[in-house]
C-alpha positions in Angstrom: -2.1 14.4 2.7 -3.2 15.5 -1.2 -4.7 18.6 0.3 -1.6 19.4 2.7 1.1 18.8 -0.8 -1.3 21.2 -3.3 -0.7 24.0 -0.5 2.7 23.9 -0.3 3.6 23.2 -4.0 1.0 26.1 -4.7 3.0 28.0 -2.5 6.4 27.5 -4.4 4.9 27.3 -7.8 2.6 30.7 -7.0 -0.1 28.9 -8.8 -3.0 26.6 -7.6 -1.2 23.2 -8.0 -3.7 19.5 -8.3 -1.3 16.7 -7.3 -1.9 13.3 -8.8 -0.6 10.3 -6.9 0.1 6.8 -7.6 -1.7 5.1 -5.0 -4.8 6.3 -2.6 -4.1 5.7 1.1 -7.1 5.1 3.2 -7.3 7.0 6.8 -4.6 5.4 9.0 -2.5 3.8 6.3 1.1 5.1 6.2 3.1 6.0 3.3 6.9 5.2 3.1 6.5 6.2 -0.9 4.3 8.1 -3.1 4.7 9.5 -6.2 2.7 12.2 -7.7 3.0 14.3 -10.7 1.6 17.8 -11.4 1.3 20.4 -13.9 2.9 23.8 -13.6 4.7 26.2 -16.0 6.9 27.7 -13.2 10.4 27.8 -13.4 12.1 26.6 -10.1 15.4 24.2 -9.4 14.7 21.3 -8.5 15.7 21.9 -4.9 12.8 24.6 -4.5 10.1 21.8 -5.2 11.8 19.7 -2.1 13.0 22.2 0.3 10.8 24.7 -0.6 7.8 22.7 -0.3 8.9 21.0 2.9 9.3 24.0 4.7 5.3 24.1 4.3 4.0 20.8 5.3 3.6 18.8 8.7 6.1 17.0 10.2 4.1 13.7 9.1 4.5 14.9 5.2 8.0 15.2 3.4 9.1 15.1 -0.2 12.1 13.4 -0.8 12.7 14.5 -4.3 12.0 16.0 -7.4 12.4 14.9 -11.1 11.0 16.5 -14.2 9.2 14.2 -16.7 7.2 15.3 -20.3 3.0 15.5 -20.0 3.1 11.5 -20.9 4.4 10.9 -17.5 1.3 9.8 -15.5 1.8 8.5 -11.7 -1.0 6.1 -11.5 -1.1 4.8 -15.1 2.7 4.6 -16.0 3.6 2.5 -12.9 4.6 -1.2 -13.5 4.2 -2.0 -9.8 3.3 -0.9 -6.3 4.1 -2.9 -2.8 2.6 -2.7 0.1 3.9 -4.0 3.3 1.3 -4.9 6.5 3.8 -5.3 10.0 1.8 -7.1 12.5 2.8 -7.7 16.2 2.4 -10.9 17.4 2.4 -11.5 21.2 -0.1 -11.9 23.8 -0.1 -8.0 24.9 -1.3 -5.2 22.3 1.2 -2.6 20.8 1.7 0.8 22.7 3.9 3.1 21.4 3.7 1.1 17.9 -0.1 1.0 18.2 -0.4 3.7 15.5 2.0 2.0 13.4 1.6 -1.5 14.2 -1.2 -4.3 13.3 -1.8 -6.8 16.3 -2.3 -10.4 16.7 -2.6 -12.3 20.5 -2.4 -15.4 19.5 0.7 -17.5 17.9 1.0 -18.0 13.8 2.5 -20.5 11.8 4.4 -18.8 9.4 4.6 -21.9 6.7 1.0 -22.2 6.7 0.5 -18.9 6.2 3.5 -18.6 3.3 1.8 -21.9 1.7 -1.5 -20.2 1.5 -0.3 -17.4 0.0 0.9 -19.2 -3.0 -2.4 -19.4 -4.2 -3.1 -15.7 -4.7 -0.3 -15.7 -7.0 -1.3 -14.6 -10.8 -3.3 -13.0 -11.9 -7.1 -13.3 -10.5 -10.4 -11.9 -9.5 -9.8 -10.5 -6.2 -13.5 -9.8 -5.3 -13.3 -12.2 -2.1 -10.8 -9.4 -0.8 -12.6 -6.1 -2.1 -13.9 -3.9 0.3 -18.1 -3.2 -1.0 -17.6 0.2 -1.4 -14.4 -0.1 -4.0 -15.1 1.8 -7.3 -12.3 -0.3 -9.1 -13.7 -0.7 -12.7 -12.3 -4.6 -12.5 -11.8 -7.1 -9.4 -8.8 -8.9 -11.6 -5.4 -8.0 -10.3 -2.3 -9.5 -10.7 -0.3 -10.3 -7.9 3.4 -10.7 -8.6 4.6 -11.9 -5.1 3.8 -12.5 -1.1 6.5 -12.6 1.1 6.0 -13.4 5.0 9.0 -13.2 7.1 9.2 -13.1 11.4 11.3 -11.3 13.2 11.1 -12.1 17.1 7.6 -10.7 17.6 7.0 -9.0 14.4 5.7 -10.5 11.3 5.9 -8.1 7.7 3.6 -9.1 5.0 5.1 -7.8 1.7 2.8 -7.9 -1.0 3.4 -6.8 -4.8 0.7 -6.3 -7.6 0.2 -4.2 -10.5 -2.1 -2.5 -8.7 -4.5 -3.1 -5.8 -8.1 -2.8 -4.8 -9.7 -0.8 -2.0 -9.0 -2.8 1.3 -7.3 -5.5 -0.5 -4.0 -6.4 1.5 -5.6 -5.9 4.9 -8.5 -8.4 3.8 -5.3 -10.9 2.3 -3.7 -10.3 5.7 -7.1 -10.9 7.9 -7.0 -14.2 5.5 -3.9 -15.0 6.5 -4.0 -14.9 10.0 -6.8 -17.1 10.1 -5.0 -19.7 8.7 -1.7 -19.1 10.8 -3.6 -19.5 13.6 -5.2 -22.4 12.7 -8.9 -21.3 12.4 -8.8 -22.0 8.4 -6.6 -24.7 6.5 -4.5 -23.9 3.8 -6.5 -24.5 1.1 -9.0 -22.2 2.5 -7.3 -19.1 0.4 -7.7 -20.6 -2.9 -11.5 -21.5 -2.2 -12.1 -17.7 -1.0 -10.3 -16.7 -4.2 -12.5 -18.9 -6.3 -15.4 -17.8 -4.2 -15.5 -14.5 -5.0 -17.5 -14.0 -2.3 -15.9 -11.2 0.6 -18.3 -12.7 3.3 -16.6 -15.7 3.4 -13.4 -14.0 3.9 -11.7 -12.7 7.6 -12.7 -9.5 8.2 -10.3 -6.4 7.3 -7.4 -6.0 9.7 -6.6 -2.4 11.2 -5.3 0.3 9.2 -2.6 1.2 11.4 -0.3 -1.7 9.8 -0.1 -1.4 6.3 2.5 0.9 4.6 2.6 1.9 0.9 6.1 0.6 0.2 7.4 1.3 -3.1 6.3 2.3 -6.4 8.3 1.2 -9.6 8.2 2.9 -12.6 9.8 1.7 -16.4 13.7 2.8 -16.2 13.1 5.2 -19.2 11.4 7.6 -16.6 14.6 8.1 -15.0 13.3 8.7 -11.3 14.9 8.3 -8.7 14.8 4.8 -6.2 
């Protein structure tokens, strides 16, 4: 994605453009926001940065706005907040159409167990039960603001917000999760991983194709647009 936004903005901005975004996405993992800011000293409207820019990416990519900001602006660093959300299919029978956009689950889940579980991630922690080994986070402590699980008929959206996340963090959280919804695990089984510290002991990492970088929030002084 980074690679296929320089090119276009390059393209409207007749410079080389490096784009730096709020939140990495691994391969697989869908974006329904990102913000990224960039440096240029060309003059365009604002409309030129969308349009513009748009009429040079895939059909998968689109910007949906532009906004300027002064060089303190920084999209990773200046965000309060990101949310991810992870939709799972529950049901016997895999996903088809959704299989690129959908996690899967055969068996059933209890919903309150998994909600009750969840509670215990709350806060701020040391999330290194639910760090993938190759994560090159300079700390394992996050602070995770809230975990909402909600059904609807077969479909089951994990909604998780945190300062900021670690590589492979909600799908390891949602692996978790699932292991106690479906009874494998009890609910106090999530706050022993978390005091573990210890990712072996934890479900493994669920697939890609269900997690979704939700939103971004920034302090209102920015004045971006929601």
């Amino acid at each position: 994605m980074q690679d296929a936004v320089e090119a276009a903005l390059a393209r409207i901005a007749a410079h080389a453009v490096s784009v730096t975004a709020a939140g990495r996405t691994d391969r697989g993992v869908h974006a329904r926001e990102q913000v990224a800011h960039f440096d240029t000293d060309a003059s365009r409207a604002q409309s030129a940065w969308v349009r513009g820019a748009n009429a040079f990416l895939p059909d998968s990519i689109a910007v949906l706005w532009a906004h300027e900001v002064t060089a303190e602006f920084h999209a990773r660093y200046s965000a309060l907040s990101r949310t991810y959300r992870y939709a799972l299919l529950n049901r016997p029978v895999r996903p088809a159409l959704g299989a690129a956009h959908l996690g899967w689950f055969h068996a059933p889940l209890d919903i309150e167990a998994m909600r009750r579980a969840a509670r215990a991630l709350l806060g701020e922690h040391d999330f290194s039960a639910f760090r993938a080994a190759e994560c090159q986070a300079k700390t394992p402590v996050r602070s995770v603001h809230s975990i909402d699980i909600e059904r609807s008929g077969e479909r089951i959206d994990f909604l998780v917000r945190a300062n900021a996340f670690l590589q492979h963090m909600v799908r390891n959280i949602v692996g978790s999760l699932v292991y106690v919804g479906a009874r494998r695990q009890p609910v106090t089984w999530m706050r022993e991983l978390l005091e573990s510290r210890e990712r072996s002991r934890a479900a493994p990492t669920f697939a890609a194709e269900g997690l979704y970088l939700e939103r971004i929030e920034y302090p209102s002084h920015w004045g971006l647009p929601q």
